[in-house]
Structures are given as structure tokens and as C-alpha cells.
C-alpha positions as CSV (number, residue, x, y, z in Angstrom):
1,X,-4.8,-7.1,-68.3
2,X,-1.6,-7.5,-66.0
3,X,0.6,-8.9,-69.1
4,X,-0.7,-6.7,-71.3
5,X,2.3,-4.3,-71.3
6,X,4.5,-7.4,-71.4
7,X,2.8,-8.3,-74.2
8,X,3.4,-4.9,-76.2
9,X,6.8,-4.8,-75.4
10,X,7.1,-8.4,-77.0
11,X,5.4,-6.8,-80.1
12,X,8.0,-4.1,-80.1
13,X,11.0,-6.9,-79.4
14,X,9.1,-9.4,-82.4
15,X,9.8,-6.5,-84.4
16,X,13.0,-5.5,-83.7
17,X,14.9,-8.2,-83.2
18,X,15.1,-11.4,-85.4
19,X,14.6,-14.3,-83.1
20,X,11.6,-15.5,-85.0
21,X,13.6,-15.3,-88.6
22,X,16.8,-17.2,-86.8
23,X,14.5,-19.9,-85.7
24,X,13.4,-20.5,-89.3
25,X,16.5,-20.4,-90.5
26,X,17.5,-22.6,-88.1
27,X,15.3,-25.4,-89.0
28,X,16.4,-25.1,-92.3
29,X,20.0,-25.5,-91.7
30,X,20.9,-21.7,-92.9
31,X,23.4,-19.8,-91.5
32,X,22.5,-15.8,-92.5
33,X,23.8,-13.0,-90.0
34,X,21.2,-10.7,-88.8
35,X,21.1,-7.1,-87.2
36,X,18.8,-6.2,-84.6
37,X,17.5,-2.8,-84.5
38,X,17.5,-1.1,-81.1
39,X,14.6,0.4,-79.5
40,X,17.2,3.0,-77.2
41,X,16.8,6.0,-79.4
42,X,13.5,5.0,-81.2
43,X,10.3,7.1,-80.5
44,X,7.1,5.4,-79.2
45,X,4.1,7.2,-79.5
46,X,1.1,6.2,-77.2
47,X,-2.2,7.1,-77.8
48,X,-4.5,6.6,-75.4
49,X,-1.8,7.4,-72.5
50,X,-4.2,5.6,-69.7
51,X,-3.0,3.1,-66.8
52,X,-2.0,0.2,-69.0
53,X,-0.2,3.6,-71.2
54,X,1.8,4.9,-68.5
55,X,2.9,1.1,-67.7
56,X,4.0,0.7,-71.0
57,X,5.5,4.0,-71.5
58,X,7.5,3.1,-68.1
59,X,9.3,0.3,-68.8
60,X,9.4,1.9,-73.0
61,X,11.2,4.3,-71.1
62,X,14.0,1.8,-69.3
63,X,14.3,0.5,-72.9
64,X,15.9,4.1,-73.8
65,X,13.1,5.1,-75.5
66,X,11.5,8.7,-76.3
67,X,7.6,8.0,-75.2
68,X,5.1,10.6,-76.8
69,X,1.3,10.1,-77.0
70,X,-1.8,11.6,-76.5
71,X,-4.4,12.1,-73.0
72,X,-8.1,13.3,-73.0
73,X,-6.6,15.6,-70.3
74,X,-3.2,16.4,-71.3
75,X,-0.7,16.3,-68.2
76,X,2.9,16.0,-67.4
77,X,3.4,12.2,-66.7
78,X,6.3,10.2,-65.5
79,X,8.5,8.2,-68.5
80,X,6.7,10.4,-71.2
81,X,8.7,13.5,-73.2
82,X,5.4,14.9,-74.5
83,X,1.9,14.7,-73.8
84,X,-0.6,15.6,-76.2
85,X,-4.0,16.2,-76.2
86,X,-6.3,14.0,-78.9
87,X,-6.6,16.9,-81.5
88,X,-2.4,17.1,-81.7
89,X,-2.6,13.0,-82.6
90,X,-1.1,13.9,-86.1
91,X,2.1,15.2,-84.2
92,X,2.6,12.2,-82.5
93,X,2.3,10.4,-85.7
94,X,4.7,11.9,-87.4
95,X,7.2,11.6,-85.1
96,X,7.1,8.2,-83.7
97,X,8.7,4.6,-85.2
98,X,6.0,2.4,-83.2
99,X,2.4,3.8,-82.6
100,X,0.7,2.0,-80.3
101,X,-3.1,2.1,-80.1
102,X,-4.5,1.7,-76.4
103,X,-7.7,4.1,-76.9
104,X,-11.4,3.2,-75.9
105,X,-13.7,2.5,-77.6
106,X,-16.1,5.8,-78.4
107,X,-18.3,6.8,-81.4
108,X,-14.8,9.5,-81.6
109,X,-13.1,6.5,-81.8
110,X,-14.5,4.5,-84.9
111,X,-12.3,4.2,-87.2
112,X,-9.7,6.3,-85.7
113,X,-6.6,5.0,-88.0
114,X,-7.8,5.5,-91.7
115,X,-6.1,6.7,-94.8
116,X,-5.4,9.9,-93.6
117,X,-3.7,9.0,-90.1
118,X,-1.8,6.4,-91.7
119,X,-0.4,8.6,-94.6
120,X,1.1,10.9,-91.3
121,X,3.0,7.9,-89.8
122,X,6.8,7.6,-91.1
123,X,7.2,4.9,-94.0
124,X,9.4,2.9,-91.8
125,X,7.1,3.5,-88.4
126,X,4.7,0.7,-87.1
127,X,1.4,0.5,-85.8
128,X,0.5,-1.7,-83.0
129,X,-3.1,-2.2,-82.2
130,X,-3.8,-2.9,-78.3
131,X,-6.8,-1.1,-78.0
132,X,-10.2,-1.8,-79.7
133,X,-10.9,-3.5,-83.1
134,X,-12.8,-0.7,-84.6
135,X,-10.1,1.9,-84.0
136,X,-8.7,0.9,-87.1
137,X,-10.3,1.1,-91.0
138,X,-8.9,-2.1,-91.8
139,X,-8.8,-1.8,-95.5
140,X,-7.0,1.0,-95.4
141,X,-4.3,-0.4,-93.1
142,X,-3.5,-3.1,-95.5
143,X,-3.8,-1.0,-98.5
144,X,-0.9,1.4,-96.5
145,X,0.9,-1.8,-95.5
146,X,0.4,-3.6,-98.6
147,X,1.9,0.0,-100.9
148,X,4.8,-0.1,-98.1
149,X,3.2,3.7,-96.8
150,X,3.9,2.2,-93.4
151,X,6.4,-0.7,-92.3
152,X,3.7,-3.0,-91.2
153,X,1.5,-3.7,-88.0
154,X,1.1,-6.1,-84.9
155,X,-2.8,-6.7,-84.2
156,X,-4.0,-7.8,-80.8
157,X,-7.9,-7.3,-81.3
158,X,-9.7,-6.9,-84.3
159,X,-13.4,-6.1,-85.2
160,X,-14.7,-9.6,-85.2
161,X,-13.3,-12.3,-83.0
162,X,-12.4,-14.4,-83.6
163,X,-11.1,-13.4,-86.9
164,X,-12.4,-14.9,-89.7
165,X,-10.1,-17.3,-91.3
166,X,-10.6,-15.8,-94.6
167,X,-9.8,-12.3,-93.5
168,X,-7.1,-10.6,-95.5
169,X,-5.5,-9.3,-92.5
170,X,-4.1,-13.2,-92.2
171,X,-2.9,-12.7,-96.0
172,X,-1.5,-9.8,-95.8
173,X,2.5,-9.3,-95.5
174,X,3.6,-6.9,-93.0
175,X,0.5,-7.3,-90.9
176,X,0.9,-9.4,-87.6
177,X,-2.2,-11.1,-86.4
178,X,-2.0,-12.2,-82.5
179,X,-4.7,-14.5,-81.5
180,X,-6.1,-15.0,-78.5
């Protein structure tokens, strides 16, 4: 739980910057030039703003970036621009480049991210999944990743875990799977 925001803010460096792509080209003796997109200027939107939230929207926040996201009870909180309450989450969808799920599980919650949440986000956002497995309709995140309706998706948990090997989260491009 203490790394946690560590961990997201390696998700949001895994996507941004192309270590892991250098390293393969690397080993393959390939010398291609690469541009890493920043994260100052890029808006994160949190939902589920709770402790491990406001840790991550803290040091989001150093990084430069514009932190939005969502709070059962909505309240001005340090490193965050907006707070929103849960029935404003299509707001912070549209607005944000990184969405990061960090909301509890609930029978509200089940299948929080589906067709119609995803079709909000920005074709070039991401969704990063650091909450609960069943927050997300997992078909229809790899149909949006798969059509290119979102840029793709970092997964920490999942519905089953361990994952099944024959998943099609593992198959699918775009879609990060982070096991633990």
C-alpha cells in the first residue's frame, strides 16, 4: 500500500517516456531517436480521490500536472484543481490524458468503466486501473483499446487473479497487464 503511488507514477513514466522501447532496441543493436512526452502540462484525473488519491495527486502535482478527480464528499484538497463529486465523473473524463481508477469496491461500483465512460475519455487519454478488478467491463475496454477509442490502459488488479493466461487482456495491444 506504501508504494502504491510509486507504482502509479511508474505507470504514468512507462507511458510517457520510452525507456522500455530503448531497451529493446538496444538489444537489437538499433539506433531510433525517441521523444518523451511530458507529464508538466498533462491533466490527471483521479477518481476515487481517497488517502492513496491525494498521495498520488501530490507528488502528480510536483510533476506539473493539472490533478482533477472525483470524492464521495466533494472538498477543496491540497495538489487538486477540481474536485468533483461521483455524478460529475463524465467531466473529469473528458478532460483528463491519464484516468486513474483508485475507487472501492461497491455494488455502485461494478462495472464502473463500460462502453459509455470510455467513449467520454479523449482518443489519446489513458486509463490506469489501481483500484478494484470489477470497476472495469473488460470487454469493452479492449474493444475501445483494440478500435483505438482510447490510447490504451495500465492494469494493476483484474477480476480474477491471478489472471488467466488465456485472457485477452494479455493479447491485447495497448493494454498493460502488471502482475503481482
Amino acid at each position: 500500500r506504501e508504494s502504491m503511488p510509486e507504482n502509479i507514477l511508474a505507470a504514468l513514466f512507462h507511458l510517457t517516456k520510452p525507456y522500455a522501447i530503448a531497451e529493446q532496441d538496444q538489444k537489437q543493436h538499433r539506433w531510433v531517436r525517441r521523444v518523451a512526452t511530458p507529464l508538466n502540462g498533462q491533466t490527471l484525473g483521479i477518481l476515487g480521490l481517497g488517502e492513496i488519491g491525494q498521495q498520488v495527486a501530490r507528488l502528480a502535482d510536483a510533476l506539473g500536472m493539472r490533478v482533477i478527480g472525483t470524492k464521495r464528499r466533494p472538498e477543496k484538497l491540497p495538489h487538486v484543481a477540481e474536485v468533483y463529486p461521483p455524478d460529475a465523473t463524465n467531466d473529469v473524463l473528458a478532460q483528463s490524458d491519464f484516468v486513474l481508477l483508485l475507487l472501492p469496491a461497491t455494488p455502485d461500483t461494478e462495472n464502473f468503466i463500460n462502453a459509455d465512460r470510455l467513449a467520454r475519455m479523449k482518443p489519446n487519454a489513458y486509463l490506469l486501473n489501481f483500484g478494484r478488478g470489477h470497476l472495469i467491463a473488460d470487454g469493452d475496454l479492449i474493444d475501445a483499446v483494440s478500435s483505438k477509442r482510447i490510447a490504451g490502459a495500465v492494469l494493476d488488479v483484474f477480476r480474477q487473479e491471478p489472471l488467466p493466461s488465456d485472457h485477452p487482456f494479455w493479447a491485447t495491444e495497448g493494454i498493460l497487464v502488471l502482475p503481482h
